[in-house]
Residue frames as qw, qx, qy, qz and C-alpha x, y, z in Angstrom:
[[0.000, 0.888, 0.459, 0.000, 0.00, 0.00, 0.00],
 [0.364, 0.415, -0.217, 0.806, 1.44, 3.43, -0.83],
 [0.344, -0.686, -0.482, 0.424, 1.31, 5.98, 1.72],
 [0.038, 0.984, 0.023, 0.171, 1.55, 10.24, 1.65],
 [0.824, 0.008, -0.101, 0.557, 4.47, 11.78, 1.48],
 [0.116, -0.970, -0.176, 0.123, 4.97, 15.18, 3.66],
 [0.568, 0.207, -0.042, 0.795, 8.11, 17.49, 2.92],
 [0.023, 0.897, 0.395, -0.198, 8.41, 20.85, 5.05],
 [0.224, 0.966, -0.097, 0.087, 9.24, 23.86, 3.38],
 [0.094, -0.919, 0.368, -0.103, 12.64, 23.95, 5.13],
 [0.663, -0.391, 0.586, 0.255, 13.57, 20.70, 4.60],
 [0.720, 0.631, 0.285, -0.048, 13.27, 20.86, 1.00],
 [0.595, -0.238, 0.258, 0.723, 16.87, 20.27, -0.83],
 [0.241, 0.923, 0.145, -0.262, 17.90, 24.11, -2.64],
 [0.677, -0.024, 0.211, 0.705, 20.57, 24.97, -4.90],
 [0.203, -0.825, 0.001, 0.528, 21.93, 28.54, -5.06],
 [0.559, 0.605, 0.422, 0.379, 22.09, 29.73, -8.55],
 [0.286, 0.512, -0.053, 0.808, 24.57, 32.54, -8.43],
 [0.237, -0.078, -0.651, 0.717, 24.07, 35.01, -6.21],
 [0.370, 0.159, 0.158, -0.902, 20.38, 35.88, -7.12],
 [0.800, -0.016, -0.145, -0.583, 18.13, 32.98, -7.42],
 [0.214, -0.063, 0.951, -0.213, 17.67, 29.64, -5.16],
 [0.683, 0.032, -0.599, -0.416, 15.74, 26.88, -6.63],
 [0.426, -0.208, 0.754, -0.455, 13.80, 24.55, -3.71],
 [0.436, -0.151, -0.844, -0.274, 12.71, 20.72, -4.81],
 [0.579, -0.182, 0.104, -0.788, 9.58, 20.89, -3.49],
 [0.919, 0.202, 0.245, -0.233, 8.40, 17.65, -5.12],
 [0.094, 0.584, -0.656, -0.468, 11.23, 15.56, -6.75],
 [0.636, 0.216, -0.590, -0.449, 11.12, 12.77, -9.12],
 [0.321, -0.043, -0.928, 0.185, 11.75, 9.98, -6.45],
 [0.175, 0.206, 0.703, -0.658, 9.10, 11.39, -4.14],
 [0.637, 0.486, 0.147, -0.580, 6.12, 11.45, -7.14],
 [0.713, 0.007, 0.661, 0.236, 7.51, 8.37, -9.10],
 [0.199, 0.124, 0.564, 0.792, 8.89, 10.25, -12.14],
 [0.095, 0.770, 0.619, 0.119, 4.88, 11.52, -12.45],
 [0.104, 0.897, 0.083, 0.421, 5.76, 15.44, -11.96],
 [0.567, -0.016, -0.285, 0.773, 8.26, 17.98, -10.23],
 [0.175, -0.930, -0.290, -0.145, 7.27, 21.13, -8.11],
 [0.609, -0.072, -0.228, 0.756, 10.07, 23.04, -7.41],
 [0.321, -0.819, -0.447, 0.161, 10.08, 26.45, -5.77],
 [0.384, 0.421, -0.035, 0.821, 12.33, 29.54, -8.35],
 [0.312, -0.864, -0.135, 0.371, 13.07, 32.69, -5.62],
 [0.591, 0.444, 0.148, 0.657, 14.67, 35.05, -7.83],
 [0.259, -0.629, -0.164, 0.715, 16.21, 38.77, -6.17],
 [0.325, 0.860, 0.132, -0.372, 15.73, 41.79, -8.34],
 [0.180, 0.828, -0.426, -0.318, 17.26, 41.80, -11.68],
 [0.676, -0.014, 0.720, 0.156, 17.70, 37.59, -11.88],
 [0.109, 0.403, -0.770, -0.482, 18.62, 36.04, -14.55],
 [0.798, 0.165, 0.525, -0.246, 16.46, 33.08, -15.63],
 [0.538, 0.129, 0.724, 0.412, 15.92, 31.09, -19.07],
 [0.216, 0.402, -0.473, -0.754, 16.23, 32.44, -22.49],
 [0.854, 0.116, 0.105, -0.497, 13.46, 31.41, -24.68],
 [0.058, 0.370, -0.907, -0.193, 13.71, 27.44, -25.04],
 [0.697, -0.175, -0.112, -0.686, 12.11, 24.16, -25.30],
 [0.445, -0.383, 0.777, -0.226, 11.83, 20.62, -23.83],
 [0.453, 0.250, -0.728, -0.450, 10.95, 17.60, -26.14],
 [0.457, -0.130, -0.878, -0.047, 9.83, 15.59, -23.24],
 [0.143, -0.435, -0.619, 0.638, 8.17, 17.75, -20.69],
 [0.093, -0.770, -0.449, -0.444, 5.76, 20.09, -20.24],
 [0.287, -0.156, -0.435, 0.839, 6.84, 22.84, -17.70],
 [0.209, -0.802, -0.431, -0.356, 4.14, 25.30, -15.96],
 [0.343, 0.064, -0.487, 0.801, 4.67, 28.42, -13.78],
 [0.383, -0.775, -0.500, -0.055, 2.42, 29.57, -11.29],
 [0.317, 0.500, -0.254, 0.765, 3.82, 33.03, -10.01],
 [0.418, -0.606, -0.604, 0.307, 3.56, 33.23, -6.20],
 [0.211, -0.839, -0.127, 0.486, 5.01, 37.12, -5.70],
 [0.064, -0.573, 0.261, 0.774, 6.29, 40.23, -7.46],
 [0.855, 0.460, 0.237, -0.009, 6.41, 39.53, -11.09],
 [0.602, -0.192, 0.678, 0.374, 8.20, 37.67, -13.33],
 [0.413, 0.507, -0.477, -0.588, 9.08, 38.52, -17.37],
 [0.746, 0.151, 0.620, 0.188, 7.39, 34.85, -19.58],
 [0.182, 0.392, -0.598, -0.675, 7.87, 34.48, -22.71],
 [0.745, 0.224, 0.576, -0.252, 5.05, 32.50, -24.18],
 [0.617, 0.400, 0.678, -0.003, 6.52, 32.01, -27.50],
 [0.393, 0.698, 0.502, 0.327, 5.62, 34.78, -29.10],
 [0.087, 0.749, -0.110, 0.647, 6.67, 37.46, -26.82],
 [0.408, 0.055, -0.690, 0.596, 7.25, 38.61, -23.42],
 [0.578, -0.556, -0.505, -0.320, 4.50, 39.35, -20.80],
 [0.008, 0.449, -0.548, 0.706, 4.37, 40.50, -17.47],
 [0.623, -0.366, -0.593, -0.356, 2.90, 38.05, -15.08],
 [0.140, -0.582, 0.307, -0.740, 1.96, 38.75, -11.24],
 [0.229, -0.188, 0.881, -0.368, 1.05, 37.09, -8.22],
 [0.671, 0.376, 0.461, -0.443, -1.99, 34.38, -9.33],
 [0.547, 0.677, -0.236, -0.432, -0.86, 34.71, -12.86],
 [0.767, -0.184, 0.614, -0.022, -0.30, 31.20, -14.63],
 [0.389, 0.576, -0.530, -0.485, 1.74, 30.10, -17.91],
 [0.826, 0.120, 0.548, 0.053, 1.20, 26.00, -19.15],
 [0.265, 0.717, -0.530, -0.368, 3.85, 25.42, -21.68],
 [0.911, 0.366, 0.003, -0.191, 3.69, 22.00, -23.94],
 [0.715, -0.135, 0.475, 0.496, 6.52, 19.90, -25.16],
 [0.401, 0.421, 0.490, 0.650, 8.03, 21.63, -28.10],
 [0.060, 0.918, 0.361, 0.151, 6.85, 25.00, -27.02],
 [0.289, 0.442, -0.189, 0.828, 9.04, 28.16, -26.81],
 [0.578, -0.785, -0.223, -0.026, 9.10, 29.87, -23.40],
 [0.698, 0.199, -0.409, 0.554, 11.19, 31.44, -21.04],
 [0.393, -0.796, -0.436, -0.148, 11.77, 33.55, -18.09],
 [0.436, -0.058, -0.284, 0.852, 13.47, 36.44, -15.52],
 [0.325, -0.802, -0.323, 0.382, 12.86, 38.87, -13.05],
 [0.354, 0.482, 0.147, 0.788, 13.26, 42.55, -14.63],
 [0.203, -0.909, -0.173, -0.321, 11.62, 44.35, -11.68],
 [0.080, 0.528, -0.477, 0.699, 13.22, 45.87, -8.56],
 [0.739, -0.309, 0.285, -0.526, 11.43, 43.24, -6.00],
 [0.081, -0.258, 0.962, 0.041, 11.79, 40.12, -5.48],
 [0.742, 0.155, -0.290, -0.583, 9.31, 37.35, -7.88],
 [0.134, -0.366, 0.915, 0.107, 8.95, 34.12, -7.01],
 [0.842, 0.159, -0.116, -0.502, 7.20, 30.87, -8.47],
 [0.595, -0.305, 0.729, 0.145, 6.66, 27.72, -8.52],
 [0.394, 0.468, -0.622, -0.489, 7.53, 25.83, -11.42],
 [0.523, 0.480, -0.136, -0.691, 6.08, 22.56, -12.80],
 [0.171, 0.371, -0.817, -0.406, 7.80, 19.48, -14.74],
 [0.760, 0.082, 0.524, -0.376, 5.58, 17.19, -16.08],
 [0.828, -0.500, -0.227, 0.114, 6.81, 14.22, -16.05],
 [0.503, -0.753, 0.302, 0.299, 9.96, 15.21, -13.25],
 [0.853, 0.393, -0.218, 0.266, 12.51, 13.64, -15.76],
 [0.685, -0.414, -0.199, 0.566, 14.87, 14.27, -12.66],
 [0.197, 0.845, 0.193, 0.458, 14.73, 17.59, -13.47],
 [0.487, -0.847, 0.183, 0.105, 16.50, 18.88, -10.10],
 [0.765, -0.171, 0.326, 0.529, 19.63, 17.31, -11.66],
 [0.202, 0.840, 0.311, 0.396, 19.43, 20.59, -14.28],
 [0.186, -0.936, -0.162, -0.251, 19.57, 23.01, -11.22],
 [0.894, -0.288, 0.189, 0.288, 22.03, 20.89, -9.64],
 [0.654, 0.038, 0.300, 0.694, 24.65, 21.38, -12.41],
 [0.234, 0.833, 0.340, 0.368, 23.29, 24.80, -13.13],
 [0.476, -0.872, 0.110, -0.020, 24.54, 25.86, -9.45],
 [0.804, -0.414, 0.181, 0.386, 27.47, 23.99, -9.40],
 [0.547, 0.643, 0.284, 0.454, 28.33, 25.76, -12.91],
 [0.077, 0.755, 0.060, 0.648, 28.28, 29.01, -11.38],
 [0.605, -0.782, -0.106, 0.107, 29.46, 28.54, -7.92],
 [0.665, -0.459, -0.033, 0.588, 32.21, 30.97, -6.68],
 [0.291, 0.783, -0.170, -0.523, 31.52, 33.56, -9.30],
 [0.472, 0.037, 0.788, 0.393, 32.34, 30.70, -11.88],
 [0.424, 0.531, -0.066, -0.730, 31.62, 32.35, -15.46],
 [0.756, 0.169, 0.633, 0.013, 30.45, 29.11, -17.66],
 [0.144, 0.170, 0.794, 0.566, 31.47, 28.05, -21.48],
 [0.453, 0.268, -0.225, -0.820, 29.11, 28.44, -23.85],
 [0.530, 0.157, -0.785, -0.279, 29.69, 24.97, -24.44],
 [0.041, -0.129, 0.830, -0.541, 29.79, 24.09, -20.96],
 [0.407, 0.216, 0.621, -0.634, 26.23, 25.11, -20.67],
 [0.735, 0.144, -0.436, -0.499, 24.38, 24.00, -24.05],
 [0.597, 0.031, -0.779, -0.187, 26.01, 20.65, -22.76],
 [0.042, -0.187, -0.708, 0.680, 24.09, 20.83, -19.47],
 [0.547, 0.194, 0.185, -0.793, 21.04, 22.13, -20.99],
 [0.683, 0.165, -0.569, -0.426, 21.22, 19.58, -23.99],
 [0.139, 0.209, -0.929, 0.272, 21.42, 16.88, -21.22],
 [0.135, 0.387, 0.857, -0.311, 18.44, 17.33, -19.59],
 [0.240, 0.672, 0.686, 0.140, 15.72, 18.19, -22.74],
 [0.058, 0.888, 0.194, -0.413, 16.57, 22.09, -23.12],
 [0.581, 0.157, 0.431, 0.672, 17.38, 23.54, -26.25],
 [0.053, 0.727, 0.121, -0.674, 17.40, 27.36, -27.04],
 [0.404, 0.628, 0.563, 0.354, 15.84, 29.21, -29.64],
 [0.096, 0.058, 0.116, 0.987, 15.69, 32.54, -31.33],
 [0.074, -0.639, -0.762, 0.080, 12.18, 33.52, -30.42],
 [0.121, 0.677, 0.236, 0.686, 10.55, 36.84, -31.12],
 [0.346, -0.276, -0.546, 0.712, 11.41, 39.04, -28.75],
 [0.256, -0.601, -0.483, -0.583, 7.93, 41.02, -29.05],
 [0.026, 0.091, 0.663, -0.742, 6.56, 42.99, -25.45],
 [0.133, -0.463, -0.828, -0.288, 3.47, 42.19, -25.10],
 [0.138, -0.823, -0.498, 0.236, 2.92, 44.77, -22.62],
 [0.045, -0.784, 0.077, 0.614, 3.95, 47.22, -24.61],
 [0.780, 0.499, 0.367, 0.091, 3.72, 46.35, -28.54],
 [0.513, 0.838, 0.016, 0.188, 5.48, 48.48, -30.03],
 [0.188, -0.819, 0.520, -0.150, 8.49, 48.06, -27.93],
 [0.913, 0.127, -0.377, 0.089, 10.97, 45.03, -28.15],
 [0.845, -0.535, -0.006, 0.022, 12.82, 43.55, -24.83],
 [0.722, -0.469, 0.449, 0.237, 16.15, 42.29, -25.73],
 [0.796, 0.524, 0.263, 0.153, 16.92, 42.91, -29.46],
 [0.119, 0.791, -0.474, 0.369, 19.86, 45.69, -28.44],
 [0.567, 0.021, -0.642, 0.515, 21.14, 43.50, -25.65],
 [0.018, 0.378, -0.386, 0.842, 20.07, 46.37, -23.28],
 [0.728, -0.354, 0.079, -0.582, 16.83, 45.37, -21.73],
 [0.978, -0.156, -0.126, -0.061, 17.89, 41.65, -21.46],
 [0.312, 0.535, -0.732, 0.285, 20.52, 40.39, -19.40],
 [0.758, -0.161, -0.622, 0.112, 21.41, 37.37, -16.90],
 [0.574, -0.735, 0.122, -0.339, 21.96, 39.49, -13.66],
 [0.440, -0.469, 0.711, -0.285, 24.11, 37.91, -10.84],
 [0.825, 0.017, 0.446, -0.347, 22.54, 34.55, -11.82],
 [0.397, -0.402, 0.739, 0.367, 24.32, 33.87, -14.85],
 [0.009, -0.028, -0.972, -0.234, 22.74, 31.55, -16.55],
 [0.540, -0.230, -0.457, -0.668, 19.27, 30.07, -18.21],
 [0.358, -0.317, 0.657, -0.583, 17.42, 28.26, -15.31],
 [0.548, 0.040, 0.794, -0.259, 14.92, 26.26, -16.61]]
């Protein structure tokens, strides 16, 4: 017979993604038998996160608990606020960071887990001590576990007629380095 499985908050293993954004395994793949991952993104003003990409075998969803948090659905980029929810497909463009002056956090998603903490894992370990990753380093750390970046229109949705990250100036990785998820 199976039984419930309780995790609190503060035991939940984190990894420290530069010096502006801790990732908490809420839910990992051994505790929800590969069936989904919940993990818990705290980003500090000005994080880095993930340039638009996709996953070939997951489906990733973010559920935005505070501040807010720049998605990309795809097509463009979006401000989304506390309550505000993105469900991204296999094969879909997407991405994310924290452009305000608050801290945003959310939780994030993986359906199924494909051990998806093992990502954040090497994402931290990439960038610990002010480590400044390859290029290569990280494709081969994204191409490991199912992420693959795209060029993706870099459209503002809240603001049409204005574009995010096509000068380099509006987009950048912050303290954090690096794509996240």
């Amino acid at each position: 017979m199976s039984h419930a499985m309780f995790r609190a908050y503060a035991d939940a293993v984190k990894a420290e993604i530069g010096t502006a954004t801790t990732t908490r395994f809420i839910a990992l793949a051994e505790t929800t038998d590969g069936r989904f991952g919940l993990f818990h993104h705290s980003m500090l003003p000005g994080a880095g996160g993930a340039d638009p990409h996709y996953h070939s075998r997951i489906s990733e969803s973010f559920y935005v608990l505070t501040g807010e948090v720049r998605l990309h659905d795809g097509t463009g980029w979006r401000t989304a606020r506390a309550g505000d929810f993105l469900h991204v497909p296999e094969n879909a463009v997407h991405g994310f960071r924290n452009e305000s002056d608050s801290l945003a956090e959310m939780l994030i998603i993986f359906t199924p887990a494909e051990h998806r903490e093992g990502y954040f894992e090497g994402l931290a370990a990439l960038l610990a001590d002010g480590n400044r990753p390859s290029r290569e380093e990280m494709v081969a750390l994204m191409e490991k576990y199912d992420q693959f970046e795209v060029d993706a229109p870099d459209t503002d949705h809240d603001h049409p007629h204005r574009h995010t990250h096509g000068d380099g100036h509006h987009h950048h990785h912050g303290p954090a380095g690096a794509p996240a998820a």
